[in-house]
C-alpha atoms as a printed R data frame, in Angstrom:
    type eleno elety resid chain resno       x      y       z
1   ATOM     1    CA   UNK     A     1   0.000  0.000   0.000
2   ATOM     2    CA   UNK     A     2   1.082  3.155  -1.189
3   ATOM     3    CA   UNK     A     3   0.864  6.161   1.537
4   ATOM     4    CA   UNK     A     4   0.476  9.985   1.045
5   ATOM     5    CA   UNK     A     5   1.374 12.127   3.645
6   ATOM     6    CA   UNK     A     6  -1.610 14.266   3.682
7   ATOM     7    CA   UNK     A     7  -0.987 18.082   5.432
8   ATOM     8    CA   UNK     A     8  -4.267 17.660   7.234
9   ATOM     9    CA   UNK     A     9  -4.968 14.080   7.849
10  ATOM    10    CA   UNK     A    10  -1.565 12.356   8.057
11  ATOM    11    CA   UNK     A    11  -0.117  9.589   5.956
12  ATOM    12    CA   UNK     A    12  -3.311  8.041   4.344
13  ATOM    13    CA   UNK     A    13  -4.035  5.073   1.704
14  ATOM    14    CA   UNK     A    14  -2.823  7.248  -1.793
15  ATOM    15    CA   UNK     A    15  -6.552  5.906  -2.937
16  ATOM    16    CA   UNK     A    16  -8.083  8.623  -0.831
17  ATOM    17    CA   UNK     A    17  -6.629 11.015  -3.560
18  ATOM    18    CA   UNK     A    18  -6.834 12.590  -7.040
19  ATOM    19    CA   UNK     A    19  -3.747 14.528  -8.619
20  ATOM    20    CA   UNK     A    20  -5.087 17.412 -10.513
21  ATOM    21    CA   UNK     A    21  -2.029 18.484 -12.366
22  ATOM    22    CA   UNK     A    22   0.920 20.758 -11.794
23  ATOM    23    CA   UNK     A    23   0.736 23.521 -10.366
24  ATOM    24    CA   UNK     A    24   1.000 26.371 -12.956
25  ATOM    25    CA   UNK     A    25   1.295 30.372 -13.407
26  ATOM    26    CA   UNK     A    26  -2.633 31.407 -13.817
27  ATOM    27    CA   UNK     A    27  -3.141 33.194 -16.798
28  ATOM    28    CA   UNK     A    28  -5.989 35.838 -18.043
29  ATOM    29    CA   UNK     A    29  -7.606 34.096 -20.557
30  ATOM    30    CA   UNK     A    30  -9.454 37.512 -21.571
31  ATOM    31    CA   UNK     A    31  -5.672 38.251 -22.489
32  ATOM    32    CA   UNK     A    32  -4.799 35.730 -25.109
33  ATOM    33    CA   UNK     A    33  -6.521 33.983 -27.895
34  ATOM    34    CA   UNK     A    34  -8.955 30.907 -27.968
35  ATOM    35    CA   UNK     A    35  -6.047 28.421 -29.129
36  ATOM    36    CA   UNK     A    36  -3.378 29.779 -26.513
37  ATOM    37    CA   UNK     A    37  -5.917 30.005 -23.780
38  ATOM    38    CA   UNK     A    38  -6.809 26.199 -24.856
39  ATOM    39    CA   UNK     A    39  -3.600 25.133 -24.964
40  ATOM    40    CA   UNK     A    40  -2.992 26.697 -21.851
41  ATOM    41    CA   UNK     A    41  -5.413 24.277 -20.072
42  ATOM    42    CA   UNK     A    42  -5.009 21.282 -21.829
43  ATOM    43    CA   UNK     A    43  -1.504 20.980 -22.092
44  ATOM    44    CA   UNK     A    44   1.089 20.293 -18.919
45  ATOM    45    CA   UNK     A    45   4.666 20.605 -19.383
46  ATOM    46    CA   UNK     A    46   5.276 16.576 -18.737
47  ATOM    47    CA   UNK     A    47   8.438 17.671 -16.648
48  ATOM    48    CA   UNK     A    48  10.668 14.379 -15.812
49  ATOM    49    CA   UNK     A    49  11.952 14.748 -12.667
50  ATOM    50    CA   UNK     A    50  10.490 16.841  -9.294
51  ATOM    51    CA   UNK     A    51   7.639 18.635  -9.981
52  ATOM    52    CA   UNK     A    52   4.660 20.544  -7.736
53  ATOM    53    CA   UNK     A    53   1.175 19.617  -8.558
54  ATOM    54    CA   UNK     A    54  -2.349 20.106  -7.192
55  ATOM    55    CA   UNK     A    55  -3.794 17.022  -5.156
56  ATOM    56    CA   UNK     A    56  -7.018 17.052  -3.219
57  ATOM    57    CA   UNK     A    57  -7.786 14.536  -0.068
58  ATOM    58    CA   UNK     A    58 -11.268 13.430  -1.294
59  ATOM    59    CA   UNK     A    59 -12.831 12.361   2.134
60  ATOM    60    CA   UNK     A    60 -12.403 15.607   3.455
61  ATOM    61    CA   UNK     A    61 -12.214 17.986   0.458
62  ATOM    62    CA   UNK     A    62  -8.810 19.568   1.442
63  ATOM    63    CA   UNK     A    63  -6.295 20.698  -1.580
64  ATOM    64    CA   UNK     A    64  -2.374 20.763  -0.839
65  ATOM    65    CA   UNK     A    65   0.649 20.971  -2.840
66  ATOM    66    CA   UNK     A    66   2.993 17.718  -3.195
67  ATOM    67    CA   UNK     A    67   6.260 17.918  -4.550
68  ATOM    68    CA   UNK     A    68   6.836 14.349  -6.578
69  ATOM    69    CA   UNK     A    69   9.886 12.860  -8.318
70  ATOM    70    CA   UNK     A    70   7.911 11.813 -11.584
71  ATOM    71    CA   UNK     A    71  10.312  9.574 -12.405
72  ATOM    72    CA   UNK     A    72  10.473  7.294  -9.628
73  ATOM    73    CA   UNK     A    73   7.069  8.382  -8.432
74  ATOM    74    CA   UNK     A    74   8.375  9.109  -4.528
75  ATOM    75    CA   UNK     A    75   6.226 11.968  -3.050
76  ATOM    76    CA   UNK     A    76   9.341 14.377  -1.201
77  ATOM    77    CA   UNK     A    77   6.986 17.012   0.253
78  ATOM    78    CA   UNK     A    78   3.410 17.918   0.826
79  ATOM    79    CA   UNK     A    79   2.278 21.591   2.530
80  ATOM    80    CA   UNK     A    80  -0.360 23.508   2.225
81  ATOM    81    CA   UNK     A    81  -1.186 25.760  -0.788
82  ATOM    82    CA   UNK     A    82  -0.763 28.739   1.427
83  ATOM    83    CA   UNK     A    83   2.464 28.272   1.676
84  ATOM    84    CA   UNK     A    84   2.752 28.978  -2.065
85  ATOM    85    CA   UNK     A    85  -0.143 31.404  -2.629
86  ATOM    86    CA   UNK     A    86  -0.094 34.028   0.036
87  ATOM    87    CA   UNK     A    87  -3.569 36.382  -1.355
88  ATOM    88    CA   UNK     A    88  -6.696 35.103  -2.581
89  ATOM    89    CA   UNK     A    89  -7.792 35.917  -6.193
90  ATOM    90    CA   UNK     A    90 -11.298 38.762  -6.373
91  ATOM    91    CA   UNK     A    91 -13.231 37.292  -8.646
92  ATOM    92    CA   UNK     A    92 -15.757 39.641  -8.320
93  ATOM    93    CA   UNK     A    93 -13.644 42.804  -8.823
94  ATOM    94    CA   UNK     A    94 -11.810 40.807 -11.921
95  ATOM    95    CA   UNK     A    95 -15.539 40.454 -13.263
96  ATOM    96    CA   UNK     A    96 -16.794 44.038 -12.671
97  ATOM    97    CA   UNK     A    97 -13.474 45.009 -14.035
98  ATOM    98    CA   UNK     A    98 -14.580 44.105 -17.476
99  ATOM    99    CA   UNK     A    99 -14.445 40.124 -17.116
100 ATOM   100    CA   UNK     A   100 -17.681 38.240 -18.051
């Protein structure tokens, strides 16, 4: 059995989990066009090696940031995301600001 050392919870069964991708720069996509904004989300960089990437703790809905060798698949850190992202994004001022 495979363990992930969760943030919140503690080392847990890695089948209480879903990896949602690396973690990447957000971009505007009022501020590029429909095939760079699509591209944007659909493609990931692939990186072999260590990488950070979004996972989520399904059983109690909590998001953190792993930091995972992707080429022999050993998890080296987990933390919380706000040790990464310090402010929280307005989306209500980005909307009134012209944003749909």
């Amino acid at each position: 059995m495979k363990l992930m050392p969760c943030p919140l919870n503690g080392p847990r069964n890695i089948s209480e989990f879903a990896c949602a991708g690396e973690v990447a720069e957000l971009r505007d996509p009022a501020d590029c066009d429909d095939t760079s904004w699509a591209e944007h989300v659909i493609f990931s960089n692939n990186t072999a090696g260590v990488v950070r990437e979004w996972w989520f703790h399904t059983p109690t809905s909590y998001w953190f940031i792993a930091e995972r060798n992707t080429v022999t698949d050993e998890i080296l850190r987990t933390y919380p995301a706000g040790e990464v992202f310090k402010a929280r994004f307005d989306y209500a001022a980005a909307k009134d600001e012209g944003g749909k």
